[in-house]
C-alpha positions as CSV (number, residue, x, y, z in Angstrom):
1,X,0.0,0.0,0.0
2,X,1.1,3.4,-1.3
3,X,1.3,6.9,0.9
4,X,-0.7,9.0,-2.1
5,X,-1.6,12.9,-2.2
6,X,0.7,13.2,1.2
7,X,4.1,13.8,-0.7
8,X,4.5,16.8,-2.7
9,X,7.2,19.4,-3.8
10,X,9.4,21.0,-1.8
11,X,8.5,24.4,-0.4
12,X,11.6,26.7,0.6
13,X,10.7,29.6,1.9
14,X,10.9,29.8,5.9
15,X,7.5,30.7,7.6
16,X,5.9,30.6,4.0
17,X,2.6,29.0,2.7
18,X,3.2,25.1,1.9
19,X,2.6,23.9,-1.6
20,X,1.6,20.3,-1.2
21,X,2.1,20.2,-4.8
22,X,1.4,17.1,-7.2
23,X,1.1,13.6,-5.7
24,X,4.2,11.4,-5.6
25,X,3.6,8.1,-4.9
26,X,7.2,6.5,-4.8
27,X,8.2,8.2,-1.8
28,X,10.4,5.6,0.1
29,X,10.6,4.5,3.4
30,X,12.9,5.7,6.5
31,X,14.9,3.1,6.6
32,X,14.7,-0.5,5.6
33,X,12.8,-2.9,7.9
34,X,10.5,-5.8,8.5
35,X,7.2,-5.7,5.8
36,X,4.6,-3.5,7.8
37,X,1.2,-4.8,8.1
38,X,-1.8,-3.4,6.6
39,X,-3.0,-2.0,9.9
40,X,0.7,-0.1,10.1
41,X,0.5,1.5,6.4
42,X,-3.0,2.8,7.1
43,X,-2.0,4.2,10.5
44,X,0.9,6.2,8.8
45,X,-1.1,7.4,6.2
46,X,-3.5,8.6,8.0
47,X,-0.6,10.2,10.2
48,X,1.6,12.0,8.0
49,X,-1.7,13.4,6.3
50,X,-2.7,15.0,9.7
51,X,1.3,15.9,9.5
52,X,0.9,17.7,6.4
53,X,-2.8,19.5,7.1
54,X,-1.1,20.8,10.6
55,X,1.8,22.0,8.5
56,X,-0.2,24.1,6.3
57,X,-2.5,25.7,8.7
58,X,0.8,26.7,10.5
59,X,0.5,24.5,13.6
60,X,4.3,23.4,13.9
61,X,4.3,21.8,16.8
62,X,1.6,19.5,15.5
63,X,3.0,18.9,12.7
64,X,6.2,17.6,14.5
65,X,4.5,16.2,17.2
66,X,3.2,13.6,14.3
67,X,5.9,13.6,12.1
68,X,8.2,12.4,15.2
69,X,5.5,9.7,15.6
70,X,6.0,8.9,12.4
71,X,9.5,8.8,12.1
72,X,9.8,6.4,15.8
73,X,7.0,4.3,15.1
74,X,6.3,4.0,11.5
75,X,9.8,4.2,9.7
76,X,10.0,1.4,7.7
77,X,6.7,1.6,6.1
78,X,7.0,2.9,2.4
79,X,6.1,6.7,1.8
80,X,7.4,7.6,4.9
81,X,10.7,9.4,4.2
82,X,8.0,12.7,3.5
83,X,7.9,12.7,7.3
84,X,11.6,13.7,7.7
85,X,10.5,17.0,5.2
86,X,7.3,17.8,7.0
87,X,9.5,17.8,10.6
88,X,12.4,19.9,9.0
89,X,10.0,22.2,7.9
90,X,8.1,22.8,11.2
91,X,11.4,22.7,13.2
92,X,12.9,25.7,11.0
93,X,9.9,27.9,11.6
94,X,9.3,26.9,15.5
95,X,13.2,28.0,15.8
96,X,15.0,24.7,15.8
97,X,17.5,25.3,12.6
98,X,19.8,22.6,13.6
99,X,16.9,19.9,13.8
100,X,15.9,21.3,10.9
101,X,18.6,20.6,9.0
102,X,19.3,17.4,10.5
103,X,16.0,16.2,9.3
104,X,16.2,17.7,5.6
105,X,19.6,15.8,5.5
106,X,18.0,12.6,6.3
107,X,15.3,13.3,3.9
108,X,18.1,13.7,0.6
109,X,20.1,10.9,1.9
110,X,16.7,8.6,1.4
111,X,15.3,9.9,-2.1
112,X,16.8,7.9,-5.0
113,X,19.1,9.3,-7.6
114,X,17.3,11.9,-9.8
115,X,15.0,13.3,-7.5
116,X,14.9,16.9,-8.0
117,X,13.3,17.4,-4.8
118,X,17.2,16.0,-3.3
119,X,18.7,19.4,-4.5
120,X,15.9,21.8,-2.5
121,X,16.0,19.6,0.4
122,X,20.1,19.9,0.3
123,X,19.9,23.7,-0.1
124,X,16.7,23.7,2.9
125,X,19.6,21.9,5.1
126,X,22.7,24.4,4.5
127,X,20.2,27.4,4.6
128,X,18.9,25.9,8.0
129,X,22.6,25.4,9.4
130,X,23.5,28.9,8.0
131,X,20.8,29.9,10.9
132,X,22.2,27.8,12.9
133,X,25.2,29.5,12.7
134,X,27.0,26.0,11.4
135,X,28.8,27.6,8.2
136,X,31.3,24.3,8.3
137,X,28.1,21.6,8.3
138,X,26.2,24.2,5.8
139,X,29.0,23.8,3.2
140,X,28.9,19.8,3.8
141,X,25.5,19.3,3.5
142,X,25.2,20.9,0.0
143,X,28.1,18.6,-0.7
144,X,25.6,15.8,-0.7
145,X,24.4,16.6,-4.1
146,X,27.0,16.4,-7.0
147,X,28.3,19.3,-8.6
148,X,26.9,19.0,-11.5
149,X,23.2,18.1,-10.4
150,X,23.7,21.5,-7.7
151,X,24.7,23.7,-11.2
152,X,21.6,22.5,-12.7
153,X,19.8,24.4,-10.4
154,X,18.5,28.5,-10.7
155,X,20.7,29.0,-7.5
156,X,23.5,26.8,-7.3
157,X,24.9,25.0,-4.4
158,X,28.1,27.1,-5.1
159,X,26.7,30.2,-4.8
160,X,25.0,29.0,-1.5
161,X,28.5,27.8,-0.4
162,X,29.9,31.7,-1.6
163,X,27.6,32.7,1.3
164,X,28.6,29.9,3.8
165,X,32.8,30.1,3.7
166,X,32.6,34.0,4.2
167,X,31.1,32.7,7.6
168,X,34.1,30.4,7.9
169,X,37.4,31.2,10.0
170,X,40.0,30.7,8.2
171,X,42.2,27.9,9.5
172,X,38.8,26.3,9.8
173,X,38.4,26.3,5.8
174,X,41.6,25.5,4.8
175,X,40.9,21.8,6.6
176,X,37.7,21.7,5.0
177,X,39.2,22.3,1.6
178,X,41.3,19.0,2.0
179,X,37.9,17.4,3.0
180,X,36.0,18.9,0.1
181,X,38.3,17.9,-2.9
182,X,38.4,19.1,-6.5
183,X,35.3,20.6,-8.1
184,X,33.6,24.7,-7.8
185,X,32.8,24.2,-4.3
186,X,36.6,23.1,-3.0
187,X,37.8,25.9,-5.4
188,X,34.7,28.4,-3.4
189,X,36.5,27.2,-0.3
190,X,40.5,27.4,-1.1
191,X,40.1,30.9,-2.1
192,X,38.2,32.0,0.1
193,X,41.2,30.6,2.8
194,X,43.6,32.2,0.4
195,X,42.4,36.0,1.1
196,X,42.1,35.2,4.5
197,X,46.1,34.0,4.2
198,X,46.5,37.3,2.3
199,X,45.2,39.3,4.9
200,X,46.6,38.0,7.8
201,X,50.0,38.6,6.4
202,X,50.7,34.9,4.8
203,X,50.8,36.3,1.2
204,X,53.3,33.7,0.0
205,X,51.0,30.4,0.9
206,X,48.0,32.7,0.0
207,X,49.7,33.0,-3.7
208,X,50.7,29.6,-3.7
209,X,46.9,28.7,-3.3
210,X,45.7,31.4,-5.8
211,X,47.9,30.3,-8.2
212,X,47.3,26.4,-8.0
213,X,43.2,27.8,-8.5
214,X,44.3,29.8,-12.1
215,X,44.2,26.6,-13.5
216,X,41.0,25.8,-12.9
217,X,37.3,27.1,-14.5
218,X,36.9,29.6,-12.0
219,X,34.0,32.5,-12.7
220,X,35.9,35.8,-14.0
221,X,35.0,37.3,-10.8
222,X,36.5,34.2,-8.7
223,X,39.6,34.7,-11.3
224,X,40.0,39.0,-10.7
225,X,40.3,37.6,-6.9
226,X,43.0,34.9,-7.4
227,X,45.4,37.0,-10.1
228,X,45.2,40.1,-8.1
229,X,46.2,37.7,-4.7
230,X,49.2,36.3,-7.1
231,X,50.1,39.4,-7.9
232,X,49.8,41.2,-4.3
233,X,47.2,43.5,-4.8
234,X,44.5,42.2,-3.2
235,X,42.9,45.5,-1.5
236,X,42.3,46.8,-5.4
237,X,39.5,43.9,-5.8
238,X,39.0,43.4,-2.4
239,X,38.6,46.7,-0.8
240,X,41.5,48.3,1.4
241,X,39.3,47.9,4.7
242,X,36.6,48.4,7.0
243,X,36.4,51.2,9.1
244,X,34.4,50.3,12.6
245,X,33.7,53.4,15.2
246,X,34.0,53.3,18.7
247,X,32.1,56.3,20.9
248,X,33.5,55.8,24.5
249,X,33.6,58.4,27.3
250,X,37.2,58.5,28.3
251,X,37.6,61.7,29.7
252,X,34.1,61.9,31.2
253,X,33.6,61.3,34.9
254,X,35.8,58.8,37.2
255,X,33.3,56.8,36.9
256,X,32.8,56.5,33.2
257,X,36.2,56.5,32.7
258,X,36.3,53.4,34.3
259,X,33.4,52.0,32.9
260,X,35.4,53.3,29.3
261,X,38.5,51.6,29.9
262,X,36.7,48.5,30.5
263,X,34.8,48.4,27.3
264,X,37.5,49.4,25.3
265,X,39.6,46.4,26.9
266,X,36.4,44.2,25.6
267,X,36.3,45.8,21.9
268,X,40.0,45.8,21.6
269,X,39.9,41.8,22.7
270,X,37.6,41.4,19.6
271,X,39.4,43.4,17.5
272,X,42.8,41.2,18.0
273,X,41.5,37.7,18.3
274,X,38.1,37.7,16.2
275,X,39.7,40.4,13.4
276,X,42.5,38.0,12.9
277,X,39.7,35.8,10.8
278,X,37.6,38.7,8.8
279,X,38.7,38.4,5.3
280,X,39.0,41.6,4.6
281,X,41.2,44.4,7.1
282,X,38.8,46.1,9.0
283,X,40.2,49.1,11.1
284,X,38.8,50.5,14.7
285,X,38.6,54.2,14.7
286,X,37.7,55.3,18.8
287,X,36.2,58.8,19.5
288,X,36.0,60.6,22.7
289,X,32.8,61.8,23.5
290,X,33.6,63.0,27.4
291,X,30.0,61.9,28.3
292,X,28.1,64.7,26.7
293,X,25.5,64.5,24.1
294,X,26.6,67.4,22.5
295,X,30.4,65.9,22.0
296,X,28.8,62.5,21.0
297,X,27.0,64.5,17.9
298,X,30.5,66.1,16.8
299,X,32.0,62.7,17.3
300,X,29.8,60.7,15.2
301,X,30.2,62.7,12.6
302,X,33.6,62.4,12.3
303,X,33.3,58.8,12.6
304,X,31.3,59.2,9.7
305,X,33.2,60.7,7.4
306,X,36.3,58.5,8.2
307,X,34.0,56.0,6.4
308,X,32.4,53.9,9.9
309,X,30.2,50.8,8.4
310,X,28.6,50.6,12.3
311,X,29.9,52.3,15.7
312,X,30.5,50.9,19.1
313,X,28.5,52.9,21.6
314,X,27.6,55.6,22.9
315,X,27.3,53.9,26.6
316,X,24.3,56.2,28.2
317,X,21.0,56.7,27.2
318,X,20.8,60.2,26.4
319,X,24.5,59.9,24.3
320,X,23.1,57.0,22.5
321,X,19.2,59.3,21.4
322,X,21.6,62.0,20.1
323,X,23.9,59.8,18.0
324,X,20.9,57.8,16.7
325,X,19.3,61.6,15.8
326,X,22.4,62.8,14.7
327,X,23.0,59.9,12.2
328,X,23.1,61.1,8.4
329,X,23.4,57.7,7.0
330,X,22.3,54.2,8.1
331,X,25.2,54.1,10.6
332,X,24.1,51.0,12.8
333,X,24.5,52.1,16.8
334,X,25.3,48.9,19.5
335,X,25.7,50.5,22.4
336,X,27.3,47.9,25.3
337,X,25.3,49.2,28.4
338,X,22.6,51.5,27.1
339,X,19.7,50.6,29.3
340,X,16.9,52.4,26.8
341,X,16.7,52.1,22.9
342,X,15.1,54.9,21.1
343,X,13.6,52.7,18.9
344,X,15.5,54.1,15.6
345,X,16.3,51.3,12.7
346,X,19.7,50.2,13.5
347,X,20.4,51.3,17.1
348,X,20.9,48.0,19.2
349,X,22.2,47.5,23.2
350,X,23.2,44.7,24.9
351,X,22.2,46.4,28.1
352,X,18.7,46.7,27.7
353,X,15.7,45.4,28.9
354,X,15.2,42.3,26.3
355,X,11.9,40.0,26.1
356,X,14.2,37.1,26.6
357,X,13.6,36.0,30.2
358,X,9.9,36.9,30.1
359,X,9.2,34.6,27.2
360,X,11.1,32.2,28.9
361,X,8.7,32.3,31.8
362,X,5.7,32.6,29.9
363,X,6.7,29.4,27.7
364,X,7.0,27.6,31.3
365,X,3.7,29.3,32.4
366,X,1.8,28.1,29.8
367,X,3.7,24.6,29.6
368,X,2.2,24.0,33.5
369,X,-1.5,25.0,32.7
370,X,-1.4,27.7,35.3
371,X,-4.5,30.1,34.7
372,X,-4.5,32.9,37.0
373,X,-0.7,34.3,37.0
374,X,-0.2,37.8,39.1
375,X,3.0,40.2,38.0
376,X,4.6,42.0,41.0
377,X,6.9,45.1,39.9
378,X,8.6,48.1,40.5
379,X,7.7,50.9,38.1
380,X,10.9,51.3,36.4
381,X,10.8,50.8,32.7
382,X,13.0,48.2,32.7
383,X,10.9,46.4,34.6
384,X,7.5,47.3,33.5
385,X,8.8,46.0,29.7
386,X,9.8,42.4,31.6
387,X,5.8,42.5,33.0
388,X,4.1,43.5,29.6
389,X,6.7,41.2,27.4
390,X,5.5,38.0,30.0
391,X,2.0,39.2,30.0
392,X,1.6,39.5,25.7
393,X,3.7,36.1,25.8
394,X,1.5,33.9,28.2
395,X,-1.7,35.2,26.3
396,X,-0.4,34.3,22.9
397,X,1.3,30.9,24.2
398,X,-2.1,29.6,24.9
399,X,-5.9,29.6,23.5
400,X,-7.2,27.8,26.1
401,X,-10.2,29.9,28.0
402,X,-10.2,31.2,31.4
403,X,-6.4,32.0,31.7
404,X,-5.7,35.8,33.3
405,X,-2.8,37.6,34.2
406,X,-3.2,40.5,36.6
407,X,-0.4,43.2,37.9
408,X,0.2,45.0,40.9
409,X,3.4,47.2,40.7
410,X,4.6,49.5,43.7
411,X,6.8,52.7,43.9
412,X,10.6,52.2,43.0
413,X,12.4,52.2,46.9
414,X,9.1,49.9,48.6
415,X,10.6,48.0,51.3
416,X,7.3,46.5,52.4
417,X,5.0,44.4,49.8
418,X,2.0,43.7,51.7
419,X,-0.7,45.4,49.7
420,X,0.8,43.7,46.6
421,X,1.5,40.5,47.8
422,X,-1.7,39.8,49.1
423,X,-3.5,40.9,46.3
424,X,-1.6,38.2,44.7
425,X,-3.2,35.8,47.6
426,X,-6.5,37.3,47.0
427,X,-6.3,36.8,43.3
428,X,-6.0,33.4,43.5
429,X,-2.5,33.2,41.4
430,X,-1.0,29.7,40.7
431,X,1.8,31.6,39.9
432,X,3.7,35.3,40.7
433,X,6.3,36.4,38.2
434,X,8.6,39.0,40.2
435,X,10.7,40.8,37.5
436,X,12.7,42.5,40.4
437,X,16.4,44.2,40.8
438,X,19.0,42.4,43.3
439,X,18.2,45.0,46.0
440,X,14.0,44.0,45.4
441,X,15.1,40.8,45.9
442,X,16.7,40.5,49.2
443,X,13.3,42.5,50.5
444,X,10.7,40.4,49.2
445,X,12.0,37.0,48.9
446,X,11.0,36.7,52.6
447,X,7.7,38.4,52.9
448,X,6.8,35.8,50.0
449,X,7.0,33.7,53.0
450,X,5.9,35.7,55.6
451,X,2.4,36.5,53.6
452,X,2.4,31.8,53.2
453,X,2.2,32.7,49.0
454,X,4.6,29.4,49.5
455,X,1.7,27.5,51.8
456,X,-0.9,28.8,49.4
457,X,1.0,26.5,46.6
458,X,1.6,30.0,44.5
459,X,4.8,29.5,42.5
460,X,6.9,32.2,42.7
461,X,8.9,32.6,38.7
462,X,12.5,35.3,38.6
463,X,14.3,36.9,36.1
464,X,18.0,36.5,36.3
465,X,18.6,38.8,39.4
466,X,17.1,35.9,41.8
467,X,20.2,33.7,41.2
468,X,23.0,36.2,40.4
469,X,25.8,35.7,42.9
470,X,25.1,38.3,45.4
471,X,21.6,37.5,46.3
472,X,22.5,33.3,47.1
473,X,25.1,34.8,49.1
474,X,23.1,37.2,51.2
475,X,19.0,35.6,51.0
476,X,18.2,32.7,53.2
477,X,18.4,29.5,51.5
478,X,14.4,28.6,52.3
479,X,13.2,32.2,50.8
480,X,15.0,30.7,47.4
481,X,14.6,27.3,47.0
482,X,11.8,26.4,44.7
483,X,12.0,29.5,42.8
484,X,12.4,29.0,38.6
485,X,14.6,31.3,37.2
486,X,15.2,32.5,33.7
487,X,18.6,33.4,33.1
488,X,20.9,33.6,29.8
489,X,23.7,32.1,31.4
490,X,24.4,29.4,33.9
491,X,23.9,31.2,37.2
492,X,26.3,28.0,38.6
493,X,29.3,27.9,35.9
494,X,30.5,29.7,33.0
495,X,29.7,28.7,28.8
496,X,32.4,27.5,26.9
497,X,31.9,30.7,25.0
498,X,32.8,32.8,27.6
499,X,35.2,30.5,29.2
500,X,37.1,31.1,25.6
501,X,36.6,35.0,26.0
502,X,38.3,35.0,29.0
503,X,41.3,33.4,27.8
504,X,41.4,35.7,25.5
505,X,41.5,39.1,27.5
506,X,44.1,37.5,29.5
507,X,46.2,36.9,27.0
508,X,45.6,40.1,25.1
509,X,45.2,42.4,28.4
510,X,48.0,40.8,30.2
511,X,45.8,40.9,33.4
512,X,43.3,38.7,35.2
513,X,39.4,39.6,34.1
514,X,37.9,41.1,37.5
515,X,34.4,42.9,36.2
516,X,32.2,41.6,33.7
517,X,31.9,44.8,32.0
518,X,34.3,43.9,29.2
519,X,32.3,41.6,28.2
520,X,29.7,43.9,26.5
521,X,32.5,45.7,24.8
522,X,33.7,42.0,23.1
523,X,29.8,41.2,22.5
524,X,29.3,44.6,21.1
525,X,32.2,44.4,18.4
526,X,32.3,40.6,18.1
527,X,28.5,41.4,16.4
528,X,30.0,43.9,14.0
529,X,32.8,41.9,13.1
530,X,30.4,39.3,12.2
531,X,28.2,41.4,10.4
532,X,31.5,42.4,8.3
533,X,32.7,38.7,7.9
534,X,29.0,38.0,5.9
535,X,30.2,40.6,3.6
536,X,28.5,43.9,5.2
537,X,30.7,46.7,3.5
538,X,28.4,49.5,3.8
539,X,26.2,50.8,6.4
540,X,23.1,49.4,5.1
541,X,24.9,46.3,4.1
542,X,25.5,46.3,7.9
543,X,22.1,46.9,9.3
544,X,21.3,43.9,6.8
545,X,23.6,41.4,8.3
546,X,22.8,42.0,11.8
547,X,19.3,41.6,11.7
548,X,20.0,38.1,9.6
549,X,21.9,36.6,13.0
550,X,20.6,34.1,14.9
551,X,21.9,32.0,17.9
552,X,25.4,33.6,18.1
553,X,27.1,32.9,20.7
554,X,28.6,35.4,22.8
555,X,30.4,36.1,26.3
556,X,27.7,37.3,28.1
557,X,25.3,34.8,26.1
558,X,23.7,33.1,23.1
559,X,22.3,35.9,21.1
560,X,20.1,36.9,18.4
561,X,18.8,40.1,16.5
562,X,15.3,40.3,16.1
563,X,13.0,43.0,15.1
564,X,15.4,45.4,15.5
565,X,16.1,44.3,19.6
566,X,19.0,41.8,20.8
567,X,17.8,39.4,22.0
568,X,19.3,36.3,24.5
569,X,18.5,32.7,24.8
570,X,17.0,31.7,28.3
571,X,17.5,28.8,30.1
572,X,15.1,27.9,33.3
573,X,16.8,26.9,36.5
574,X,15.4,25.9,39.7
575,X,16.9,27.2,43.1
576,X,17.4,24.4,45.0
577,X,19.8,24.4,48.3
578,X,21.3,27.9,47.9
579,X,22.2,26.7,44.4
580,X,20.9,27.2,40.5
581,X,20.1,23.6,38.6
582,X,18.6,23.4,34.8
583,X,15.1,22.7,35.4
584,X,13.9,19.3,33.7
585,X,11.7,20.1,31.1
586,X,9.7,18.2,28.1
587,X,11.6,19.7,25.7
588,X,15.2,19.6,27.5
């Protein structure tokens, strides 16, 4: 028995309408197994229709909720290799690239020789590690179709790859070259190794590569690149560099003095271990804007005219409205420690109130079936973003009737939270969500306990202040324990990302890394330098690029542009003993 009408052609476009195209009833199965019984072929068609239908109306996790069944329970039954497509498909769109990809892979590795649909599902995968942020697996998955079916195609897998390898450090790709062998793609990924020999200062094995790649069919483009690599003059193709701005207040106040110092240890960090593998030079440019608005305006413009694709800073709020209103061109702003965003295109900060935590919470919220969830919170913008970003999160994470979220906020400086926390009580909350400071913290972590919200069974959910460092110290262990946190990094240990940062100020700085302030300076130019490494040599080209990244992973966390905000992955940890554990979860 045949899977019909369930397997169609590939759609492509992420978050677009799915075509479910002509029937294809050859479709093959998973993997090779037993002969399924009748019983088993009718169950899976009936499944991976379901599949399909949720796919279409936009139900991901449906759709991969079935497909998964599918795929465990029903693999070896013919016709059900379309399942791998349907799951790749809902994982891209529900934010899973990786998955994603892993599926599509599985889904060309299974379709016979000939199948067009093999080259779409190929270029799905590397697109879907490209926002993973896997260059190196994007490159190898479009190396499972054969170079000449991929140049068949209106957008080769080369010119996919072009993208990829730009993405690519450099001592990275020139392994991956030995691994690709012979053919446009290997040649894609040697010279793209050989300019970033060339600018590194290895011209001589950057020539030696270039000229071993003359003597192939390069495009005339691919060819300008190589001869003018041969011949030493790279920067006339290539461009003679990037100019990146810096806006730091280092002859402000003692205090933002210090603050400037330490950001421009951070950016200087990036500059000498991350620059090392941009393929073209890029050059930092630092302005001092002592602090005032008025200096920041006369700064940016010179920054402007020495040709900045994007500018590090200003640090404080009102520097950073003036440079954004100042701007002439598309100049993208990140600022390291701006606490407000104007809300201009192109002005970014990594220390701003993000919806990161909030959705975290409201995921977990929803995940638990809780239907009456109170807010407490200081009015502080900061805080009242964290309450409205949970509250428009938990309404949209579920349909189901009867579910309410109510707030009660009190006066920045409140040491007592009666009033508030038994309106909670009197509410009937399952849940309180207390996007607090440290110093909030420490005052109503035990009047949770003191009003019984813990007796009453209400579970109390924190942003990342309720495990920092300072507050396990200083709050009583049974005020704490029980308490799910969202936080985007590992309140108990460090990421291997920012381990690696680390290492690197030490080594660059030549002293021991004592504030984490630095960090935003690293984060803040490690995201330009990226932006410039996917071929962003303009201002707009820069805006462009940052917007495009997703899951990058940085020293103060995994991070992601997104509607114009950076945004952080959140993990949930429970408090338990004084200490911060990953909180078991479905989807962990």
């Amino acid at each position: 028995m045949t899977l019909l009408g369930v397997a169609g052609c590939l759609p492509v476009q992420q978050g677009g309408a799915v075509d479910p195209g002509p029937a294809v009833p050859t479709d093959p199965a998973i993997e090779r197994g037993a002969a399924p019984s009748a019983g088993a072929e009718a169950t899976a068609a009936r499944l991976l229709g379901e599949a399909r239908a949720a796919l279409e109306r936009g139900d991901d996790a449906q759709a991969r909720a079935l497909a998964t069944r599918i795929v465990d329970e029903f693999a070896s039954v013919p016709g059900t290799a379309q399942a791998l497509w349907i799951r790749a498909q809902a994982e891209r769109r529900a934010g899973a690239p990786a998955d994603a990809a892993a599926d599509a892979r599985r889904f060309v590795a299974v379709l016979p020789e000939g199948d067009e649909r093999r080259l779409t599902a190929a270029r799905f995968a590397a697109e879907a590690f490209l926002d993973a942020s896997e260059p190196t697996a994007a490159v190898r998955a479009l190396l499972d179709l054969a170079a000449a079916e991929a140049q068949a195609s209106g957008r080769t897998g080369v010119d996919l790859a072009r993208t990829a390898v730009r993405r690519i450090p450099t001592d990275t790709l020139l392994v991956l070259a030995e691994q690709v062998g012979p053919g446009p793609m290997g040649d894609l990924v040697e010279l793209e190794a050989a300019v970033g020999l060339y600018f590194r200062d290895e011209v001589a094995r950057a020539a030696q590569i270039a000229r071993a790649l003359l003597q192939e069919s390069l495009t005339a483009e691919d060819r300008r690149i190589a001869e003018s690599i041969v011949s030493g003059n790279a920067e006339a193709v290539l461009g003679d560099g990037v100019a990146v701005g810096a806006l730091l207040p280092s002859t402000g106040s003692p205090v933002m003095r210090e603050y400037a110092s330490a950001i421009e240890e951070g950016v200087r960090v990036a500059f000498e271990t991350r620059a090392r593998d941009t393929r073209r030079p890029v050059r930092l440019e630092i302005r001092d804007d002592g602090g005032d608005p008025a200096r920041t305006e006369r700064s940016l413009r010179e920054l402007e005219a020495a040709g900045a694709v994007g500018v590090i800073g200003p640090l404080l709020d009102d520097q950073l409205v003036a440079a954004a209103r100042t701007r002439a061109s598309e100049l993208a702003l990140i600022s390291p420690t701006a606490e407000r965003v104007p809300g201009d295109q192109g002005v970014y900060s990594l220390g701003a109130t993000e919806p990161g935590a909030a959705r975290a919470l409201a995921d977990y919220a929803v995940e638990q079936g809780f239907r009456r969830v109170a807010v407490v919170y200081p009015r502080t913008p900061a805080a009242t973003a964290d309450a409205q970003s949970f509250a428009q999160a938990y309404r949209e994470g579920s349909a189901a009737p009867g579910r309410e979220v109510r707030e009660f906020t009190y006066e920045p400086g409140t040491t007592f939270f009666r009033e508030q926390l038994m309106g909670v009580a009197d509410f009937g909350a399952e849940a309180v969500v207390l996007p607090v400071p440290e110093s909030d913290v420490e005052l109503i972590a035990p009047q949770v306990s003191f009003f019984s919200l813990d007796s009453l069974g209400v579970r109390v959910l924190g942003t990342g202040s309720w495990a920092s460092p300072d507050v396990l110290d200083r709050v009583d262990v049974r005020h704490l324990d029980g308490v799910v946190v969202a936080s985007p990094r590992d309140p108990d240990g460090e990421s291997a990302e920012h381990r690696r940062f680390v290492e690197r100020y030490e080594s660059v700085v030549r002293k021991t890394l004592r504030s984490p302030i630095p960090a935003y300076g690293y984060d803040a130019a490690s995201l330009i330098l990226e932006a410039i490494d996917r071929g962003a040599r303009t201002p707009a080209d820069l805006e462009a690029q940052l917007e495009g990244i997703r899951d990058f992973p940085g020293a103060t966390g995994v991070i992601s542009i997104e509607g114009g905000q950076i945004v952080r992955r959140h993990q949930l940890y429970l408090l338990e003993d004084g200490r911060p554990r990953l909180l078991d979860r479905p989807n962990n």
